[in-house]
Phi, psi and omega in degrees: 000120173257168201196126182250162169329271226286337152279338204272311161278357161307320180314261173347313185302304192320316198277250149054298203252033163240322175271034148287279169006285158307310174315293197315281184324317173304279186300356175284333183280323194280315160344297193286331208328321189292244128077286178274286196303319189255040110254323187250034178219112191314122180310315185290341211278174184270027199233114154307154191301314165321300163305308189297301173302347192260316186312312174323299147304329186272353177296316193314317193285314187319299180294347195303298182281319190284324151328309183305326210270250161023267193324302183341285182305301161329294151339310191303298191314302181247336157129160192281337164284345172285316181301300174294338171266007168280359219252338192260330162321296165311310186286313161347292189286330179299277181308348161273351176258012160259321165297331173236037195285155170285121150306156152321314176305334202265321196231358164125243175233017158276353183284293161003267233279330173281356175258333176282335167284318198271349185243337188300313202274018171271334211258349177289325213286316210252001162258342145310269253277338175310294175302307181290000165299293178316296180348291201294304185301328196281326198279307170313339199268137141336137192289331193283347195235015207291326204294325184285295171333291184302335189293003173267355180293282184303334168279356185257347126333319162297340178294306198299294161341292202312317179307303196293307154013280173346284196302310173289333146301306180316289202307306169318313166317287219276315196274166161291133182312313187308283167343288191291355186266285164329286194211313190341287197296028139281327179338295198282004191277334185263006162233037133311273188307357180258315184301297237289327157350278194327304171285349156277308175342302179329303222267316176280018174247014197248189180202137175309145171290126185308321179316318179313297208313335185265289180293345225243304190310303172281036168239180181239119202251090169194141184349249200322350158288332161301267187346296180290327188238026204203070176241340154330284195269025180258345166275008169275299219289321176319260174358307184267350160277319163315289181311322092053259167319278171338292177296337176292324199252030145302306207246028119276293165292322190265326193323274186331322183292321176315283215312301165331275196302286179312285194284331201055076169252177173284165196314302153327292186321329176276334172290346189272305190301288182330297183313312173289324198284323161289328169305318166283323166306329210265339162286317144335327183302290146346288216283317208282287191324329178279007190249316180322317203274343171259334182233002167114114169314305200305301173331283189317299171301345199263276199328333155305303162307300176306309165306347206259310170268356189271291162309348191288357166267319178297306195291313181305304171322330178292310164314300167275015181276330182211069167315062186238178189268318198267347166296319209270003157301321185302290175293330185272341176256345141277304168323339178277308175308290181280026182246332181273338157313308189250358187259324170318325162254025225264332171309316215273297153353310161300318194276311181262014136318302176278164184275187184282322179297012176227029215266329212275329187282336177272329161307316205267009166285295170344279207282333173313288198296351205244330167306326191238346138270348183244316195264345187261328163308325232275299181318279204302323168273321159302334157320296190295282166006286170298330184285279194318325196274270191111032163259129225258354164262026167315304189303316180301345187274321194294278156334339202271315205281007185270319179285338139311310191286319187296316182306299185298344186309294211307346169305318195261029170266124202245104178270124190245311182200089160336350165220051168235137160260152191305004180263316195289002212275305202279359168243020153279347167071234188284334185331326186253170210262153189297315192309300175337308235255281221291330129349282156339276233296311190291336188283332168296309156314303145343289197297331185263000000 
C-alpha cells in the first residue's frame, strides 16, 4: 500500500489538533471553575455556585462510555473521517455556548441550562475522539513507524495541558481579578473557537486510511463480537488506560490541591513546576514511541510501569520530608520521565489490540470506560482520602495498585512483531503466536 509523506502527516496534524483541542477546553473549564460558578449559578439557590460547577464538569465523564461507543461503532462503520469531523464539530459548539453564553443576571435560570447542554456535547465529543484518532494515525502510519505515529495521540494531550497550563498564568498574570470576572475568562474559549476551524478544514479535507477502506468496511461491526472474541484484550487495552488515565490525573490534576493542602508550597508553585514537567513529558513522548518501533512497546512499558511502582514511595516520601518547589521539581521531572516511558507506546499498543473493523469501538469502549470511572474521580477521592485518613502518602498508595495492574495486563499482551497489526496475523505466518492464528481461523469460520 503506498500512502505518500504529505497525507500521512495531514493525518497526524487532523488527529493532534482536535485532541489538543479537547484536552485545552477541558482543563480551562476546570481552571475558571471558581469563575464560571459566580456566573451562571445563583449564589441564593439551595446548591452552591461551586458545587453546581464542579456537578457540571463532572457531567462530561458521565456521557463519556456511551459517546465513545456510539462514535466508535461509527468510525468502524462509516469511516474515521466522518467521525472526527463530527466530534471536532460538537467541540466547536460546545465552546461557543460556553464563550458567548448569557449570565444567570442577564436570562436567569437559562445560563445554567446553557452550560450544562455545553460540557454534556463536551463530554460526547472528547469521548469520540481517542479511538478515531488513534484509529487514523496508526492505520495511516508507515508498518516500521506505527509506534513513532502513535505516541502523537498523547503527545498532542500533552499540548493541550500545556496550553490551558498557559493560558491560566497568562490570563491570572496580565488581568485584575475585576477584569477576569467581568468578560477576561472568556478570552481562552474564543481562542478555542479561532484553532477549532482549522482542524475541522483539515478533517473534511482528508480520506479514510486505505487499509480501513479495503478491510474494515467489509466486516461486521458490533460489541459483542469485542466480548466474545477479544476479551484478553479488552483487560489489556482497560488496564492500560486506567494506569494512563490514573497518572495524569493524580500528577496533574490532582497535584496542586496536594501540593498546596499536604506540603503547604505556595500557591504558584505546583504551576510553575507543571509547566516545566510538561514541556519535557511532551518532548519524550515522541522519542519513547520511536524507540517502542525498535526495540518493543511491551519492554519500554513494563520497564516503566515497574520503576515506576519501585520509586514511587521514596519520592512522595521525600516530598513530605522536604515540601520546597525545587523537591518538588525534581519529583515531578522523574515522574515526567516514566510517564513519557509509558505514554510514548501505549496509544499504538492500544491500538494493535483490535482488528481494524473493531479498532475505533474497542479503544473507546476501554480507555472512554477507564477514563470516566477511574480517572475523572481521582482528585475529589484522593481529595477526600486525605482529608479523611491524614496520610499525606495517599496518593503514592492510590497509584502503586494501578502501575501493578497495568504492569501484570502486559503479560496477557502478545507482542509478536511490531510491525504487524491483528488484521496482517494471517499473511504472518510463524511470526504471530498460535493462539493469534487459531483465533482467526475461528473467527473466519463464524463469518463465513
Amino acid at each position: 500500500m503506498s500512502v505518500n509523506k504529505k497525507a500521512r502527516w495531514k493525518a497526524v496534524v487532523a488527529s493532534t489538533i482536535g485532541n489538543a483541542l479537547e484536552w485545552y477546553d477541558f482543563l480551562i473549564f476546570g481552571y475558571l471553575s471558581v469563575i464560571i460558578a459566580r456566573q451562571f449559578f445563583p449564589a441564593d439557590g439551595p446548591v452552591s455556585p461551586m458545587l453546581m460547577t464542579t456537578a457540571t464538569f463532572g457531567i462530561g465523564f458521565i456521557v463519556r462510555p456511551v459517546a465513545g461507543i456510539a462514535i466508535g461503532l461509527y468510525a468502524d462503520r462509516v469511516g474515521r473521517k466522518a467521525a472526527l469531523s463530527f466530534v471536532i464539530l460538537l467541540m466547536l459548539v460546545s465552546t461557543a455556548m460556553l464563550a458567548f453564553s448569557p449570565t444567570y443576571r442577564q436570562v436567569g435560570i437559562l445560563a445554567p441550562i446553557i452550560v450544562i447542554l455545553s460540557r454534556i456535547l463536551q463530554g460526547i465529543s472528547v469521548g469520540g475522539e481517542f479511538g478515531s484518532a488513534t484509529a487514523l494515525l496508526i492505520e495511516y502510519a508507515p508498518p516500521h513507524r506505527r509506534g513513532f505515529y502513535g505516541s502523537w495521540q498523547m503527545f498532542s494531550q500533552s499540548i493541550g495541558v500545556f496550553l490551558a497550563t498557559l493560558m491560566g498564568a497568562l490570563l491570572t498574570s496580565v488581568f485584575t481579578a475585576q477584569a477576569l470576572e467581568s468578560w477576561a475568562w472568556r478570552i481562552p474559549f474564543v481562542v478555542g473557537l479561532i484553532i477549532g476551524p482549522i482542524g475541522f478544514y483539515i478533517r473534511r479535507n482528508m480520506q479514510d486510511p486505505e487499509v480501513f477502506l479495503q478491510q474494515a468496511k467489509s466486516e461486521k461491526v458490533s460489541i459483542g463480537e469485542i466480548f466474545r472474541h477479544y476479551p484478553a484484550e479488552v483487560f489489556v487495552s482497560f488496564a492500560l488506560s486506567a494506569v494512563t488515565n490514573i497518572m495524569v490525573y493524580v500528577l496533574i490534576a490532582y497535584l496542586p490541591i496536594y501540593a498546596v493542602q499536604s506540603l503547604k508550597t505556595p500557591a504558584n508553585a505546583p504551576f510553575l513546576v507543571l509547566t516545566v514537567a510538561l514541556l519535557v513529558r511532551m518532548a519524550l513522548v515522541p522519542f519513547f514511541g520511536h524507540l517502542s518501533d525498535k526495540i518493543g512497546r511491551k519492554k519500554i512499558m513494563a520497564v516503566a510501569l515497574v520503576a515506576f511502582a519501585i520509586v514511587i514511595y521514596p519520592a512522595f516520601m521525600w516530598l513530605t520530608r522536604h515540601p520546597t518547589t525545587s523537591s518538588l521539581m525534581a519529583v515531578e521531572l522523574l515522574f515526567a520521565l516514566l510517564m513519557a516511558a509509558t505514554l510514548g507506546p501505549v496509544s499504538t499498543t492500544l491500538a494493535e489490540l483490535f482488528p481494524t473493523h473493531l479498532r475505533s469501538t474497542g479503544l473507546s469502549i476501554t480507555y472512554n470506560l477507564a477514563a470516566s470511572v477511574l480517572g475523572g474521580f481521582t482528585p475529589f477521592l484522593l481529595t477526600w482520602l486525605v482529608a479523611k485518613t491524614g496520610d499525606p502518602l495517599m496518593p503514592a498508595h492510590y497509584l502503586v495498585g494501578f502501575l501493578i495492574l497495568g504492569a501484570i495486563s502486559l503479560r496477557f499482551y502478545k507482542e509478536s512483531n511490531t510491525n504487524l497489526l491483528p488484521m496482517d496475523h494471517a499473511d504472518a505466518g510463524s511470526d504471530a503466536g498460535s493462539v493469534d492464528l487459531m483465533r482467526d481461523a475461528v473467527q473466519s469460520a463464524r463469518r463465513a
